[in-house]
C-alpha positions in Angstrom: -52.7 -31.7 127.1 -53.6 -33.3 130.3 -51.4 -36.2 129.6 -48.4 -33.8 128.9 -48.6 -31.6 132.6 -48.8 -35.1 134.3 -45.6 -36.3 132.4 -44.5 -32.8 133.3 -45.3 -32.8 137.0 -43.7 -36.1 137.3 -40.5 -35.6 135.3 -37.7 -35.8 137.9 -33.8 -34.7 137.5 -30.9 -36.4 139.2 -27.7 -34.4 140.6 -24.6 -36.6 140.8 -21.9 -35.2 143.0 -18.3 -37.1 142.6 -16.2 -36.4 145.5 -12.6 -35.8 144.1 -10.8 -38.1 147.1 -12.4 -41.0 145.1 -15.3 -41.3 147.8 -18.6 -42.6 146.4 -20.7 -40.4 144.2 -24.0 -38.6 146.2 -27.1 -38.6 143.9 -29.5 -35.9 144.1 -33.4 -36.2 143.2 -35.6 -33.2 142.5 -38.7 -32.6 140.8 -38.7 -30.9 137.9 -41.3 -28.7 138.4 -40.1 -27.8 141.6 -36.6 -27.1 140.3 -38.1 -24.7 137.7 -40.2 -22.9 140.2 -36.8 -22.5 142.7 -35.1 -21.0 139.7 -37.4 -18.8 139.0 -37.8 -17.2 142.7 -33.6 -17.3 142.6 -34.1 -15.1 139.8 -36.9 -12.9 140.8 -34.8 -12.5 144.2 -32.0 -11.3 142.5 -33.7 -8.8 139.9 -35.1 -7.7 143.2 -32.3 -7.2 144.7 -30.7 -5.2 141.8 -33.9 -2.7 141.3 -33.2 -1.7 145.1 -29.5 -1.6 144.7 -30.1 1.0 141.7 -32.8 2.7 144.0 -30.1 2.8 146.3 -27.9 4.2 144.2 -30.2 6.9 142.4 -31.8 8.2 146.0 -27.9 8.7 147.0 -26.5 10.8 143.4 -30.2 12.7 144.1 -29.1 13.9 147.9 -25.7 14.0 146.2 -27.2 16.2 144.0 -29.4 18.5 146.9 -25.9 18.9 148.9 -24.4 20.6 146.1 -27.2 23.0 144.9 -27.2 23.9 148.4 -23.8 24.5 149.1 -23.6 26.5 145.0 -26.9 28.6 146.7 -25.1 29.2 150.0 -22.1 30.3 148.2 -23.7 32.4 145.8 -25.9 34.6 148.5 -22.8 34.9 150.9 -21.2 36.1 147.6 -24.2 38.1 147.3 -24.2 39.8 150.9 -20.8 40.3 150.6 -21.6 42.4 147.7 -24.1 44.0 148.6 -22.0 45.1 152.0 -19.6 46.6 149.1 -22.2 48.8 147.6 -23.6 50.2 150.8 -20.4 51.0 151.6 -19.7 52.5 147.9 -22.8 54.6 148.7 -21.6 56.1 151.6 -18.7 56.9 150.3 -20.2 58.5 147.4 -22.3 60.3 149.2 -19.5 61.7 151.0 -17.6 62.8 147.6 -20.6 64.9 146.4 -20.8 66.4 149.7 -17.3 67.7 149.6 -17.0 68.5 146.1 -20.8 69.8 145.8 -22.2 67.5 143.7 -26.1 66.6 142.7 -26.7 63.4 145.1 -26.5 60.2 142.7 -29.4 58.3 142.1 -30.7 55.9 144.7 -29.3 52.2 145.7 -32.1 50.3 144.1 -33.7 47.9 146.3 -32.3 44.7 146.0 -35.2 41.9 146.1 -34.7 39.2 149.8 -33.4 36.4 149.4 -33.3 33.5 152.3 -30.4 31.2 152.8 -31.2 27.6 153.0 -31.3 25.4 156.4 -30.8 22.0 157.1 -35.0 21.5 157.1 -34.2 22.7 153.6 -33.4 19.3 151.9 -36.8 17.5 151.1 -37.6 21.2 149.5 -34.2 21.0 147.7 -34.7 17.7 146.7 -38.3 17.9 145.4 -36.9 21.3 143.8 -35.1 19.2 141.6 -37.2 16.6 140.7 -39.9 18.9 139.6 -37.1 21.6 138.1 -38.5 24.5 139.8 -36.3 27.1 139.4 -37.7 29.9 141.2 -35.5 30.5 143.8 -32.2 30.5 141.3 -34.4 33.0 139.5 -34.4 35.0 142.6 -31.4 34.9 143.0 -30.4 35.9 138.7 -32.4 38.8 139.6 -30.7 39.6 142.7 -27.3 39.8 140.8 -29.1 41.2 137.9 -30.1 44.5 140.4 -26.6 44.5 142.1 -24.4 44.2 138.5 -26.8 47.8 137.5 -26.1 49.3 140.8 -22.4 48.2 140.6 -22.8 50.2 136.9 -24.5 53.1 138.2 -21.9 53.3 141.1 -19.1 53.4 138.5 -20.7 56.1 136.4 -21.4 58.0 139.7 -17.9 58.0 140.7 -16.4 58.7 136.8 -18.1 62.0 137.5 -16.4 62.3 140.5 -13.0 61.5 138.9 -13.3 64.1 136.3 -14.7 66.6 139.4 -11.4 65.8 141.4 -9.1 66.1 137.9 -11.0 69.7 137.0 -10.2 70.4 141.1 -6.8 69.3 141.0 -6.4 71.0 137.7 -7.3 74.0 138.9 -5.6 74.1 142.0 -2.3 73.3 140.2 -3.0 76.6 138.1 -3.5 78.8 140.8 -0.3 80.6 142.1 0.0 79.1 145.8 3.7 79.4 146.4 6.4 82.4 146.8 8.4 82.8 143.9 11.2 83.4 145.5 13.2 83.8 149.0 13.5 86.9 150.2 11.2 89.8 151.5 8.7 91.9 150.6 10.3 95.7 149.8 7.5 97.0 148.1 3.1 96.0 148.2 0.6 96.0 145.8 -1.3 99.1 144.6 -0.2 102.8 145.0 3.0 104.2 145.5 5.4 106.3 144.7 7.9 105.7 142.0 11.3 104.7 143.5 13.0 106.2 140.0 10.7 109.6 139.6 9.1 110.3 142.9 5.6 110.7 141.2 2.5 108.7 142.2 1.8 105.6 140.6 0.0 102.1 140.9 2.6 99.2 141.2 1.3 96.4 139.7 2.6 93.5 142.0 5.1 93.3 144.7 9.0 93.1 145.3 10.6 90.2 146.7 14.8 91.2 147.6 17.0 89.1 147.4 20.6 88.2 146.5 21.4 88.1 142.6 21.1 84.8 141.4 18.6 83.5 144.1 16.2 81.4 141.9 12.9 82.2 141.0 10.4 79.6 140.8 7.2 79.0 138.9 4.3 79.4 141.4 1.8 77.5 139.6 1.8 74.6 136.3 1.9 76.5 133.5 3.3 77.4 129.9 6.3 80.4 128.9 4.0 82.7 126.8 7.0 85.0 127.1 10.7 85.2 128.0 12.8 88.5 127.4 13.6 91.6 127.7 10.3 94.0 128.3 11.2 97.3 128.9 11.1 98.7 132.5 10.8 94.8 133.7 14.2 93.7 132.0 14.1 90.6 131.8 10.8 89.5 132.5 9.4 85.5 132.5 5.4 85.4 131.6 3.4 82.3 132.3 -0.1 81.0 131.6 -1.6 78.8 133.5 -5.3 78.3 132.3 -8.7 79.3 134.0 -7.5 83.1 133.7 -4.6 82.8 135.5 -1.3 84.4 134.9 2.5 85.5 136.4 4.8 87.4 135.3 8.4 87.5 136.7 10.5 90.9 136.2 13.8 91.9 136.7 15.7 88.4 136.1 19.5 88.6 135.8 18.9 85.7 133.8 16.3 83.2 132.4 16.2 79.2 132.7 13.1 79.0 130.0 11.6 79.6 126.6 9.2 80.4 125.0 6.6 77.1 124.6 8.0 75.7 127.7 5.7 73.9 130.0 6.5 74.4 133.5 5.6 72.5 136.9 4.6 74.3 140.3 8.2 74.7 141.9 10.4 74.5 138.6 13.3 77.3 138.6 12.5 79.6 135.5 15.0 82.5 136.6 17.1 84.1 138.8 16.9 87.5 140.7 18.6 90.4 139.3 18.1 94.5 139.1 17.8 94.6 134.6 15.3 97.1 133.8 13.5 99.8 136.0 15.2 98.5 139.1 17.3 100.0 142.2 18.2 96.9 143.5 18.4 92.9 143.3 14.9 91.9 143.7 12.0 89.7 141.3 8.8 91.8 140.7 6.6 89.5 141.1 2.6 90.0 139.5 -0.8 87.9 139.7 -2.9 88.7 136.6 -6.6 87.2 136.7 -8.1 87.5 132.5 -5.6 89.9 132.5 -6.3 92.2 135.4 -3.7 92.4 138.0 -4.4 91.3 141.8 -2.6 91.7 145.1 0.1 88.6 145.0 -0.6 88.9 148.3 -3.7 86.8 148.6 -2.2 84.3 147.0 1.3 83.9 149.1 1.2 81.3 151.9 2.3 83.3 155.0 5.7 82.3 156.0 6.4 80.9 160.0 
């Protein structure tokens, strides 16, 4: 063995370099040991190099990494103020609905749970946030969205209620009489009077608007033709119902525009003046029935400039 690392240790290897212009040829001596042990630190150098060069490259995809989970966090909480800014707003405004329209107050916003936005000190945290896969700020932030996605629900359900309030409102409104039937002027009020045929006391049971024949007569609320005929003492006479316990009636057409089953809008022509039945002139007797009692048309005729 001894023998052998002595041969070893004196083993030499010759380099012979030929110089291509036809020069002489350079011969190079080196030990063999020595030539084993350079190789070896060439080597060693280089896998050194290459484990810092993947270092390198691993610290960068890692900050790489950081930059983007910050920026996705950044956008996700300015997405998440921005919401939030929607829903206050949503609340007020809601708020404001039940107050007009009398409504019980919705239920509260619920508290949505703080979240900060991440600074540029941030990174190291960011960084070791990934390495060790903590993930309780992102589960902060689920919960966040998690709060504002049942408040954005609750909001929707609290202004559904308010829709079908306005429809009821606006349904309502569009059955009440709120216009004049007809152009003309008042010849005759609501309520006692004498007969204009007979001379004896009675109740009139709505009021006379005169006019020209032929002047249309217009539905003063939505509605449907429950009647359209001739009624006795009103001639011809045009009935409507318009729902909630309202309903019109229309006498003393010289002719009529509907039928029976017809549904009418607020404003739609349904007849035209005339003097048929009890009548001592061109006029439209015009009535306001309320379940079926009759009112003063009055209240319910915008007063004219």
């Amino acid at each position: 063995m001894k023998n052998n690392l002595q041969t070893y240790l004196k083993r030499k290897v010759t380099f012979m370099f030929v110089p291509h212009e036809g020069g002489k040829p350079v011969h190079v001596k080196f030990q063999l040991p020595l030539l084993h042990v350079t190789v070896l630190v060439l080597v060693a150098i280089l896998g050194w190099a290459l484990w810092i060069e993947s270092q390198d490259v691993r610290d960068a995809e890692l900050l790489a990494q950081a930059r983007r989970m910050k920026e996705q966090m950044e956008d996700i909480q300015r997405e998440m103020r921005d919401n939030r800014a929607s829903l206050e707003r949503m609340a007020k405004l809601d708020a404001q609905f039940r107050q007009v329209l009398r409504l019980k107050n919705a239920r509260k916003m619920a508290s949505l749970p703080p979240l900060g936005g991440p600074t540029e000190e941030d990174s190291e945290q960011l960084t070791q946030l990934l390495k060790e896969k903590d993930t309780e700020f992102l589960d902060k932030i689920s919960l966040g969205l998690k709060a504002m996605n049942q408040e954005a629900l609750r909001r929707e359900a609290s202004f559904r209620e308010i829709q079908v309030q306005i429809d009821h409102q606006r349904s309502v409104i569009a059955s009440t009489p709120s216009i004049w039937p007809v152009k003309g002027w008042i010849t005759s009020g609501f309520g006692k009077r004498m007969s204009p045929l007979t001379g004896e006391p009675g109740r009139h049971m709505g009021v006379d608007i005169a006019n020209e024949t032929n002047t249309p007569i217009r539905a003063t609320a939505d509605g449907m033709v429950t009647y359209a005929g001739w009624e006795g003492g009103y001639g011809r006479l045009v009935v409507l119902e318009h729902g909630y316990g309202f309903s019109t009636r229309y006498g003393h057409c010289s002719r009529l525009n509907v039928k029976v089953g017809d549904e009418v809008k607020q404003g739609q022509v349904i007849g035209y003046i005339g003097s048929t039945g009890n009548s001592t002139g061109s006029h439209c007797h015009y009535e306001v029935r309320i379940h079926g009692m009759a009112v003063d048309p009055m209240k319910y005729l915008p007063v004219l400039n």
